[in-house]
C-alpha positions in Angstrom: 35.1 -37.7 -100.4 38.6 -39.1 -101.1 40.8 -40.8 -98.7 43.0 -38.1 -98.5 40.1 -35.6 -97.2 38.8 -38.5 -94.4 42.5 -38.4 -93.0 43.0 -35.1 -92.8 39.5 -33.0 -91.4 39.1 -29.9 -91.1 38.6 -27.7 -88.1 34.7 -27.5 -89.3 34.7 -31.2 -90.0 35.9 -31.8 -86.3 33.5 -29.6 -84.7 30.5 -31.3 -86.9 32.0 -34.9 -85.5 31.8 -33.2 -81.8 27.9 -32.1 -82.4 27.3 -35.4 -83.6 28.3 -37.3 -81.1 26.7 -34.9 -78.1 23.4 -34.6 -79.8 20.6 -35.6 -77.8 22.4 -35.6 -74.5 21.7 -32.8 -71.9 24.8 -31.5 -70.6 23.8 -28.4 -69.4 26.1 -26.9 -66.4 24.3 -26.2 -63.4 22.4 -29.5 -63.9 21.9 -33.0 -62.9 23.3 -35.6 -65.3 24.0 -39.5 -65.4 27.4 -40.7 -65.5 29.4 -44.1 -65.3 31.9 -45.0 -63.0 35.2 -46.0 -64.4 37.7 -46.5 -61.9 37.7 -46.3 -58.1 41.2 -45.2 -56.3 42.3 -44.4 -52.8 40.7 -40.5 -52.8 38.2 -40.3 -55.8 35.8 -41.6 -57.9 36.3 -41.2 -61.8 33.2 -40.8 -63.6 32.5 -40.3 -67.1 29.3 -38.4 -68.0 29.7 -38.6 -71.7 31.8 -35.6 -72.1 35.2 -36.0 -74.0 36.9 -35.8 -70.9 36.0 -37.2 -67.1 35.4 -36.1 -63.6 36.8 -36.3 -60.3 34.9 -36.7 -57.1 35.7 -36.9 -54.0 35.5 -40.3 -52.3 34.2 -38.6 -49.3 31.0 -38.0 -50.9 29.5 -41.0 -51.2 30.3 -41.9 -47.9 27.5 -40.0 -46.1 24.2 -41.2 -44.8 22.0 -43.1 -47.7 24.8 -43.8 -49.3 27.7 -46.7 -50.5 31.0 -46.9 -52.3 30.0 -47.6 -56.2 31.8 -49.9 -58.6 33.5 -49.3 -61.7 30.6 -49.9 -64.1 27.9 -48.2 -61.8 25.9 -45.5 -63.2 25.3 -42.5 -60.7 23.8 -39.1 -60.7 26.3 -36.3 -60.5 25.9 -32.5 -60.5 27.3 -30.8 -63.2 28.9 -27.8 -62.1 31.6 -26.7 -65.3 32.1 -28.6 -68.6 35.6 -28.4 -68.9 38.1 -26.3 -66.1 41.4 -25.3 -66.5 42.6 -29.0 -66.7 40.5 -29.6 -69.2 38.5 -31.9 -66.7 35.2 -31.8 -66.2 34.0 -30.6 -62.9 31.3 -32.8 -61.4 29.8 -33.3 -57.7 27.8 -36.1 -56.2 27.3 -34.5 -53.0 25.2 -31.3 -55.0 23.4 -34.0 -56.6 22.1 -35.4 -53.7 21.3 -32.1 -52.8 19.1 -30.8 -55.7 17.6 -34.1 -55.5 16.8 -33.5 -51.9 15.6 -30.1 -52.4 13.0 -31.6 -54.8 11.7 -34.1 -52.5 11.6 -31.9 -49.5 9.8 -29.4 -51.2 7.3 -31.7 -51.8 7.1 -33.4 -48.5 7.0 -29.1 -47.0 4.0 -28.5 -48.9 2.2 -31.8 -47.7 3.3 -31.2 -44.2 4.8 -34.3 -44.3 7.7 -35.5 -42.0 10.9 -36.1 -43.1 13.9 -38.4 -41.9 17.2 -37.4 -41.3 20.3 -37.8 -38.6 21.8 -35.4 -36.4 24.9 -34.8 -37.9 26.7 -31.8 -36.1 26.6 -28.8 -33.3 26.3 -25.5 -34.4 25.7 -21.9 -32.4 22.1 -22.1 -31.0 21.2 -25.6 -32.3 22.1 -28.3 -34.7 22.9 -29.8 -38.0 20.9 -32.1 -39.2 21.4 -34.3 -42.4 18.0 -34.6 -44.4 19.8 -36.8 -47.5 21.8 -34.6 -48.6 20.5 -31.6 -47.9 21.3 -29.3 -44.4 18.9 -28.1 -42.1 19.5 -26.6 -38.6 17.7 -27.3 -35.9 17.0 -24.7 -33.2 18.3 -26.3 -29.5 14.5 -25.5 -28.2 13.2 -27.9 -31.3 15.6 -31.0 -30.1 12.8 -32.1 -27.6 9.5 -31.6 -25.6 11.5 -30.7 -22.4 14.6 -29.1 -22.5 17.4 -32.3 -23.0 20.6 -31.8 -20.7 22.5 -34.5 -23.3 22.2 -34.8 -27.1 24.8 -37.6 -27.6 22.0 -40.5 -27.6 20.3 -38.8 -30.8 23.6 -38.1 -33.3 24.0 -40.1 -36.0 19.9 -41.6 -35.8 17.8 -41.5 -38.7 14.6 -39.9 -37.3 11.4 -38.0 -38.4 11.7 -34.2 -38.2 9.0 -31.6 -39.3 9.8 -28.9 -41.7 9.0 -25.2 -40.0 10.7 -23.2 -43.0 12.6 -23.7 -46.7 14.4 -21.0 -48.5 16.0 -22.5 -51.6 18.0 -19.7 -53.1 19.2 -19.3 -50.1 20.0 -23.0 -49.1 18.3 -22.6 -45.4 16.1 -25.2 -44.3 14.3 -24.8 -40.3 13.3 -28.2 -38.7 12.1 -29.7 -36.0 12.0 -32.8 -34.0 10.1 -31.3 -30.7 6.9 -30.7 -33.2 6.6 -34.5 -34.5 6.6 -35.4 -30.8 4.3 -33.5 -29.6 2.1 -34.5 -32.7 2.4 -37.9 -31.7 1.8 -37.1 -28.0 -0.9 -35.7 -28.6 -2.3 -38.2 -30.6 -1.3 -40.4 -27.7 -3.0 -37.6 -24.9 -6.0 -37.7 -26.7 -6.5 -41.9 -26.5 -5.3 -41.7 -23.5 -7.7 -39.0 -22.1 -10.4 -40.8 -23.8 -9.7 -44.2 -21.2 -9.9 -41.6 -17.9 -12.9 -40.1 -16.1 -13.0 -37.5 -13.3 -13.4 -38.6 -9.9 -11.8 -41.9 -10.5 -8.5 -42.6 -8.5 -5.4 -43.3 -10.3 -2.2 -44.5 -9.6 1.2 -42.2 -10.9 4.2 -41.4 -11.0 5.8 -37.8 -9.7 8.1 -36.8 -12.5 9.0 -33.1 -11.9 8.0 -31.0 -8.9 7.6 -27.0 -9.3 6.8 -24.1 -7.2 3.2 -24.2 -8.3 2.5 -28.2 -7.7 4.3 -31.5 -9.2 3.6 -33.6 -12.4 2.8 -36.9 -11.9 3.0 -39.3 -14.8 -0.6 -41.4 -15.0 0.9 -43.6 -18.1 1.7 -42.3 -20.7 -0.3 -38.7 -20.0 1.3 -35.9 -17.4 -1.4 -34.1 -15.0 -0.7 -31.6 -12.4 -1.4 -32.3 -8.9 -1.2 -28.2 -7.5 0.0 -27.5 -4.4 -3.4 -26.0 -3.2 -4.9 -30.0 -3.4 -1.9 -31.6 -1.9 -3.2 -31.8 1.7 -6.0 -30.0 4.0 -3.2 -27.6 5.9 -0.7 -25.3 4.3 1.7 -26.4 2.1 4.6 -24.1 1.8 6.4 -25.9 -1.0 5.1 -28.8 -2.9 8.6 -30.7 -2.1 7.2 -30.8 1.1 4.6 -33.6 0.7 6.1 -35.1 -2.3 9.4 -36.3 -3.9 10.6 -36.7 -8.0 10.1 -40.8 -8.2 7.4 -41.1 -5.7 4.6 -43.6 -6.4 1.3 -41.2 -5.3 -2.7 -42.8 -5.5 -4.4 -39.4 -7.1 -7.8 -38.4 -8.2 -8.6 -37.0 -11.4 -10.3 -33.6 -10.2 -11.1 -32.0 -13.6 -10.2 -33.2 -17.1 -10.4 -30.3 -20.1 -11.3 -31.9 -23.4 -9.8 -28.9 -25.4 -6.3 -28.8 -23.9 -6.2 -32.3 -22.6 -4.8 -30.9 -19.1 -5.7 -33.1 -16.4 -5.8 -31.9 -12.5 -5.2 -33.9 -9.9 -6.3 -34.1 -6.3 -4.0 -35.6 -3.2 -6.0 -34.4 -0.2 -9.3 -35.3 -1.8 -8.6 -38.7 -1.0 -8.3 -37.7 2.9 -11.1 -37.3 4.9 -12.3 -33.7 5.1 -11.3 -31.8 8.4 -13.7 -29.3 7.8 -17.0 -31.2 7.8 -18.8 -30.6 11.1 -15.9 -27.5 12.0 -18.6 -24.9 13.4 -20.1 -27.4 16.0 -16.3 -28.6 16.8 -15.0 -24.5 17.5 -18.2 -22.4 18.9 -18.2 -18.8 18.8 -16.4 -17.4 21.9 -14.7 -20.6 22.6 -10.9 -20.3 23.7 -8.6 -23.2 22.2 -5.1 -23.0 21.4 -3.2 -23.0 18.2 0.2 -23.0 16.5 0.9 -19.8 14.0 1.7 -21.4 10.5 2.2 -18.2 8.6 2.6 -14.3 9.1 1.2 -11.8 6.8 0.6 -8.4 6.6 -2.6 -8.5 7.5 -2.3 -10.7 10.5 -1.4 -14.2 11.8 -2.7 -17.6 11.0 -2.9 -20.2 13.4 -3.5 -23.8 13.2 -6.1 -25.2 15.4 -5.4 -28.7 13.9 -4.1 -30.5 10.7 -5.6 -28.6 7.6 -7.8 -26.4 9.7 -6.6 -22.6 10.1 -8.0 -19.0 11.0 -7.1 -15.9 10.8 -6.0 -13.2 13.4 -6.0 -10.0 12.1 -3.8 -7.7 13.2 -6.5 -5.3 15.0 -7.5 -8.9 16.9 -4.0 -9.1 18.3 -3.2 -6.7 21.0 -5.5 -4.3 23.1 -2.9 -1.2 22.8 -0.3 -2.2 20.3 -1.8 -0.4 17.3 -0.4 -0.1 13.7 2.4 -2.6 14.0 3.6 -5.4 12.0 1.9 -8.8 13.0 5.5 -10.3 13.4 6.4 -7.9 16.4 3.3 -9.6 18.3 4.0 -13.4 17.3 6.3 -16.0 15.7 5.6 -18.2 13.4 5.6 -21.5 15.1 4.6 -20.1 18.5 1.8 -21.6 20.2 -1.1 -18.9 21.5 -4.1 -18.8 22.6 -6.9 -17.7 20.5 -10.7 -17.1 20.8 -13.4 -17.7 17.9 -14.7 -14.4 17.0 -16.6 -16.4 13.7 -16.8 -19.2 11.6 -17.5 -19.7 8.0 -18.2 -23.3 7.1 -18.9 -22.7 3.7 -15.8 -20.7 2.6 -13.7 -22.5 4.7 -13.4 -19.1 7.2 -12.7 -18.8 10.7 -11.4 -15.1 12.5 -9.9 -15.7 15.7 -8.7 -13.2 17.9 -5.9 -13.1 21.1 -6.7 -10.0 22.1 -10.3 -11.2 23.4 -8.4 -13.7 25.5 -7.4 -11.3 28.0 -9.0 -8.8 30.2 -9.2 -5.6 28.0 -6.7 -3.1 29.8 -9.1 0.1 29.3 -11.9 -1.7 31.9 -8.9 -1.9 33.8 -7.7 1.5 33.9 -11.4 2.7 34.4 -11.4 0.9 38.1 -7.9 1.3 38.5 -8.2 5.1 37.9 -11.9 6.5 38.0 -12.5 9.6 36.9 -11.7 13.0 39.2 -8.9 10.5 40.1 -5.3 11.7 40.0 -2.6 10.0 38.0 1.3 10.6 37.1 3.3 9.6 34.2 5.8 10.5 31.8 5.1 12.8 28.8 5.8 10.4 25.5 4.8 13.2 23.5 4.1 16.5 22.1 1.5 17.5 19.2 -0.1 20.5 18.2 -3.0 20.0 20.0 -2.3 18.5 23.4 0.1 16.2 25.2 0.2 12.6 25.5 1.3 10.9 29.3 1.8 7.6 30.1 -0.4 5.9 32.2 -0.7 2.1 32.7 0.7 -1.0 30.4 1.2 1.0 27.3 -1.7 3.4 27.5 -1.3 6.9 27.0 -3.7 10.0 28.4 -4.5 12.9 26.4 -4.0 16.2 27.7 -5.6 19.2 25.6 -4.1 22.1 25.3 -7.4 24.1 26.8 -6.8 21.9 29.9 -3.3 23.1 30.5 -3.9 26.4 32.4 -6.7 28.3 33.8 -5.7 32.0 32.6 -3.2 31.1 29.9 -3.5 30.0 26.5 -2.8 26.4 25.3 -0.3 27.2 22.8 1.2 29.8 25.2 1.3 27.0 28.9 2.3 24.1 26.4 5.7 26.0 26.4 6.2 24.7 29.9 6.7 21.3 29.5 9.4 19.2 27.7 9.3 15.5 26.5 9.9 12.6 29.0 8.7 15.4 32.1 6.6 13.7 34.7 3.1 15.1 35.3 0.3 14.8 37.6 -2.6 15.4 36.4 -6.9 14.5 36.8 -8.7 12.0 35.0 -11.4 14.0 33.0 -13.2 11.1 31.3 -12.4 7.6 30.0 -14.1 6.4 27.1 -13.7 2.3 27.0 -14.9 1.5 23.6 -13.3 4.4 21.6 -10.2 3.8 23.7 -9.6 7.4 24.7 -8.1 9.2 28.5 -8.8 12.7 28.6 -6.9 14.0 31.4 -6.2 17.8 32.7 -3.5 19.8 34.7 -5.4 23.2 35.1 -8.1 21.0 37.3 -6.0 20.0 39.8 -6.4 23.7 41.1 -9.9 25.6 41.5 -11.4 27.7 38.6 -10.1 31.0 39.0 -14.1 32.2 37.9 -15.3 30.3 41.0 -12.8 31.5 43.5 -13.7 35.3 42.6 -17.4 34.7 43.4 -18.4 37.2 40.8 -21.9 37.3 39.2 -23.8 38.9 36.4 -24.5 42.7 37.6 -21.7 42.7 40.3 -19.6 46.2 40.2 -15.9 45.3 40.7 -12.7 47.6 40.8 -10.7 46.6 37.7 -7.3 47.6 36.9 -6.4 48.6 32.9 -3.6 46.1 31.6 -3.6 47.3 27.9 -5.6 50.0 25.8 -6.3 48.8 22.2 -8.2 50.9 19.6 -11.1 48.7 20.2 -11.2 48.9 23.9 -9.3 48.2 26.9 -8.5 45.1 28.6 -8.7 44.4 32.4 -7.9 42.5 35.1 -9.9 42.1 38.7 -10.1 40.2 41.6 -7.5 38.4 44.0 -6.8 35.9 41.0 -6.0 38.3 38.4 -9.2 37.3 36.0 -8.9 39.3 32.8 -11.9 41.3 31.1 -12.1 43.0 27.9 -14.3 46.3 27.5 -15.7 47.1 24.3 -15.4 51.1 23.5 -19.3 51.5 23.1 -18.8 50.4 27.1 -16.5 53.2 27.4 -19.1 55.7 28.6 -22.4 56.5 28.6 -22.1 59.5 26.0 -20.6 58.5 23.2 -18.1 61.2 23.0 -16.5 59.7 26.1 -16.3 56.3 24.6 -12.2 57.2 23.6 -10.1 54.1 25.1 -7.2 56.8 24.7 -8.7 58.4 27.6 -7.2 55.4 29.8 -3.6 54.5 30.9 -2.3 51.5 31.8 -2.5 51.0 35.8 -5.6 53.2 35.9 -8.2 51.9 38.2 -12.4 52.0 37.7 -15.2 50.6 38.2 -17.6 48.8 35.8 -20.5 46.4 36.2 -19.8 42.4 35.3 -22.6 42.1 31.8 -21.6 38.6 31.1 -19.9 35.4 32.6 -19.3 32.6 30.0 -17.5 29.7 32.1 -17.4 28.0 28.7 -15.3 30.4 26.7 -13.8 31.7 30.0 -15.0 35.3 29.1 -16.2 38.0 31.7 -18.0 41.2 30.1 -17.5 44.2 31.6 -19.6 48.1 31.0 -18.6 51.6 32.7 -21.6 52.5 30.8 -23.6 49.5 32.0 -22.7 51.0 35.6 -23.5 54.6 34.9 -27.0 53.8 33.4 -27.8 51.5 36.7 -26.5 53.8 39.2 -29.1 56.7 37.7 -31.3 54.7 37.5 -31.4 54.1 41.1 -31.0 57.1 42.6 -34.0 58.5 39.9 -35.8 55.4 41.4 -35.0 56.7 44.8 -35.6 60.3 44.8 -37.9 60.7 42.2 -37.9 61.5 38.5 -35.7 63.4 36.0 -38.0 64.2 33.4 -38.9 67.9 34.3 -35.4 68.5 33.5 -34.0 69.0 37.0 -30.3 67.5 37.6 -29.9 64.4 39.3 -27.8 66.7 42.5 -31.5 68.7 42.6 -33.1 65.6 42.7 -31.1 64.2 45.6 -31.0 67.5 47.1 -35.1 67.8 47.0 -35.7 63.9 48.2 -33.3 64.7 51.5 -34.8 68.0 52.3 -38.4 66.0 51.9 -37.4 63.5 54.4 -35.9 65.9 56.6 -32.4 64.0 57.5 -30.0 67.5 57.3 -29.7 70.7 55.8 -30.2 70.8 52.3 -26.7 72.1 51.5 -25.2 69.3 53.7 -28.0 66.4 53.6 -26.1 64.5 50.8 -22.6 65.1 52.4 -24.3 63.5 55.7 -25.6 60.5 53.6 -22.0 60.1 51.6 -20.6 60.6 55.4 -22.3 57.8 57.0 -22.0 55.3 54.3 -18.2 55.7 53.7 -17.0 56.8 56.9 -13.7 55.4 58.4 -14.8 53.8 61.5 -11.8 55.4 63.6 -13.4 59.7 62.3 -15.9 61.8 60.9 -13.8 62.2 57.4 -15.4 60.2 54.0 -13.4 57.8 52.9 -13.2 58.6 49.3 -11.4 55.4 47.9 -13.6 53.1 49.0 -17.0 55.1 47.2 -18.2 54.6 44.1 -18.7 56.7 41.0 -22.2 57.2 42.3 -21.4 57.9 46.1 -18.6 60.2 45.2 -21.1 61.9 42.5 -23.5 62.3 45.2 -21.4 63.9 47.5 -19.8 66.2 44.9 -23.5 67.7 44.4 -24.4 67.7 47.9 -21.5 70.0 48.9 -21.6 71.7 45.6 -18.4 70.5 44.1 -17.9 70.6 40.4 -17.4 68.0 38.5 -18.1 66.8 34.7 -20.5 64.1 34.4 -18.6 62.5 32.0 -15.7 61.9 34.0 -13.8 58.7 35.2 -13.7 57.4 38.8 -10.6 58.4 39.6 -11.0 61.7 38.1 -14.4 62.5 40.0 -12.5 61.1 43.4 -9.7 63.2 42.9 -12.3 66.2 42.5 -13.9 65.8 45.6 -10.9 64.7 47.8 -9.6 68.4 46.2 -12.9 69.9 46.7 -13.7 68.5 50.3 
């Protein structure tokens, strides 16, 4: 080649030259390359990575953690981001070095589980930012520490381990965690720590945090929970209480669990135990007095002394105050008097009642007010079946309805009285252990039954109140007692049994069948009469079976015993037994069906067999 050809190349020449010299160097963009530092001023760093041109960084980057300042000369790895930009410069980072090279080793370290170090560089939304060498992680707030930490400032800017929870490299996101190397190294800590403790021993601790549920106390090193149920023999209502954050306590390890390494801790088990010896120091029956720690539901518990307690349930507490709140009876705090109803060493049980302290009020009202007594008192109330008075210290009498009134019906007497009304009334029974007073108003006055002095086969004069299609009902007496008749007791034939044949106001008689005191029912029968009344006077004067009429037969026995004529005999007989005592005229309103019957045949008046009283009494006094 001539001189002339080496001076002046040619474009293909140039690019050969350009090969040449960048042959076996990897300058790939998007890659990590070496470069040399050739000058350092105020802002950047100019380094030379074997390209034609150089690169500017920015001083900035190798000021972060890990990293110095270098020297013209220095040879330092640098990211490779573009050859050659618009400035014809080539565009270079140290700080995505770092990166890529801290990808590399973290992936590593991820898949080993390893730990990592970095430094707390920043706050972000929710957490942190945490420098791992060049590469950012964030760090969830609820990672920073084991408990949540009020103040973060101590920890910025420390190198420190941190676990890796996730890694998403195309993505640049990276999850750690400080809170999870801690508790690894607690619990390697916990577990030689556990190792050194045996239950039952007493240890000396520290209370670091106090809860609802019991306080932590801090035995060295190792946390265990004293709960508030083993902080002292009586009830503990917080744990704050007994115990304060700081407090030096003497504790005994209770219970140690191998597999979670929680320890329990005992207070009052280093106290003598109150309930040793408890059923010899409160016998059943025994009266002592107490202090009401707590209120429930259920009932009252009051302290008998310092971490012993029983229960008063709330059917223990009052002898009439039923189905009320425990708190309307006592207060907590107030000191009562309490009996032992039972005791329960073993499950730490003892009932107690106040109730049983005073004289129950039922024995009371049974001397106060025996029964057939009278008492008075206000109506407090009004139910469907009965009324309920007022008696004596909150105890109220029942009053059923059946014992309102003698002729009236419950539902219809209950009408007569109003809510707050004052009563009298007599004590029917009093039943002490079922807590019942069964009082009546209708026995303050006789039994209407009794007064009448009716009995079974009396014939009484009844009035007709109403006429039903099944009968009619009546009324008799001075008192008024009503009767009902069936209509097969209509009559004796049953083509007389027609209750249409009755009015009301219409009077007759009829023979009492039945008295039931119990339903208050009298039974009446016109045919029950009819049959008796023939059968006396066939039992008198002889038989009807030759076919003769029961006139003939009365006729026949007076002529036989010769008292009178046998056309006037039975008018004599009718005479003398209904005769006004001032004349000689019968007096036909005071005979019976039978009498006025006999007459009518002695004197040969007509009448039909089947007729009622007042119509055979209106024949004769026409007849006669």
């Amino acid at each position: 080649m001539s001189n002339n050809e080496t001076l002046t190349p040619s474009r293909d020449d140039f690019a050969a030259m350009l090969e040449a010299s960048l042959a076996g160097r990897d300058l790939a963009e998007g890659s990590v390359v070496e470069g040399r530092v050739t000058a350092v001023e105020n802002d950047f760093v100019v380094v030379d990575v074997g390209l034609k041109t150089e690169g500017r960084i920015p001083l900035r980057e190798f000021t972060g953690p890990g990293s110095k300042v270098p020297a013209v000369g220095d040879t330092v790895e640098v990211f490779l981001e573009r050859i050659e930009n618009a400035m014809g410069e080539a565009v270079i980072s140290r700080d995505k070095a770092r990166r890529e090279e801290s990808w590399d080793r973290l992936e590593k370290a991820f898949t080993k589980k390893d730990p990592v170090n970095g430094a707390i560089v920043g706050r972000v939304k929710g957490g942190f930012t945490v420098d791992l060498g060049g590469a950012s992680a964030f760090l969830p707030g609820s990672q920073v520490d084991i408990r949540p930490v009020r103040d973060v400032g101590p920890l910025m800017g420390m190198e420190q381990p941190f676990a890796i929870l996730k890694m998403d490299r195309p993505r640049g996101n990276i999850v750690v965690s400080r809170r999870a190397v801690l508790e690894e190294s607690r619990a390697e800590q916990r577990a030689e720590l556990v190792g050194q403790l045996a239950e039952g021993e007493t240890r000396e601790g520290v209370v670091k945090n106090i809860t609802d549920y019991g306080a932590f106390v801090d035995l060295g090193g190792i946390d265990g929970l004293l709960h508030v149920t083993d902080m002292s023999w009586s009830r503990v209502g917080h744990p704050s209480e007994v115990v304060e954050v700081g407090q030096t306590l003497k504790v005994q390890i209770i219970k140690i669990n191998p597999e979670t390494q929680r320890i329990s801790l005992g207070l009052k088990q280093l106290m003598s135990d109150p309930w040793e010896g408890v059923k010899a120091k409160y016998p059943v029956n025994a009266t002592f007095k107490g202090r009401v720690t707590n209120i429930a539901e259920y009932g009252a518990f009051v302290e008998l002394e310092p971490g012993v307690e029983g229960l008063v349930h709330v059917s223990e507490m009052s002898w009439t105050k039923k189905n009320v709140h425990p708190g309307k009876i006592v207060s907590t705090s107030e000191e009562v008097e309490v009996m032992v109803l039972d005791v329960d060493e073993d499950k730490r049980r003892i009932s107690l009642g106040i109730k049983q302290t005073q004289r129950n009020p039922w024995d009371v009202l049974a001397e106060k007010h025996p029964i057939g007594s009278t008492v008075k008192g206000e109506i407090k109330n009004i139910t469907e079946f009965g009324l309920f008075v007022g008696i004596d210290d909150e105890i109220d009498g029942m009053i059923h309805l059946s014992d309102l009134d003698w002729n009236r019906s419950g539902d219809e007497a209950v009408k007569d009285y109003n809510k707050g009304d004052v009563v009298e009334a007599k004590v029917l029974d009093i039943d002490v252990e079922k807590e019942r007073v069964s009082l009546g108003i209708k026995q303050l006055a006789n039994d209407p039954m009794d007064s009448t002095g009716a009995r079974r086969g009396d014939t009484v004069t009844a009035t007709v109140t109403e006429v039903t299609t099944g009968g009619i009902e009546v009324a008799f007496g001075d008192a008024g007692m009503k009767a009902f008749i069936r209509k097969s007791d209509l009559a004796r034939d049953r083509g007389e049994q027609r209750p249409e044949r009755f009015a009301v106001g219409d009077k007759l008689d009829a023979r009492i069948t039945n008295i039931d005191k119990g339903s208050r029912r009298v039974s009446l029968s016109i045919k029950a009469l009819e049959i008796a009344e023939e059968e006396e006077a066939v039992r008198e004067y002889g038989s009807s079976d030759s076919g003769a009429s029961l006139g003939d037969i009365l006729g026949a026995a007076l002529k036989e015993r010769g008292d009178a004529p046998a056309e006037k005999a039975p008018a004599k007989k009718a005479e003398t037994k209904t005769a006004d005592k001032g004349g000689d005229t019968p007096d036909f309103d005071a005979m019976t069906k039978a009498e006025l019957v006999e007459y009518a045949e002695a004197n040969g008046i007509e009448i039909k067999k089947s007729a009622k009283v007042d119509e055979v009494r209106e024949a004769v006094k026409a007849g006669a």
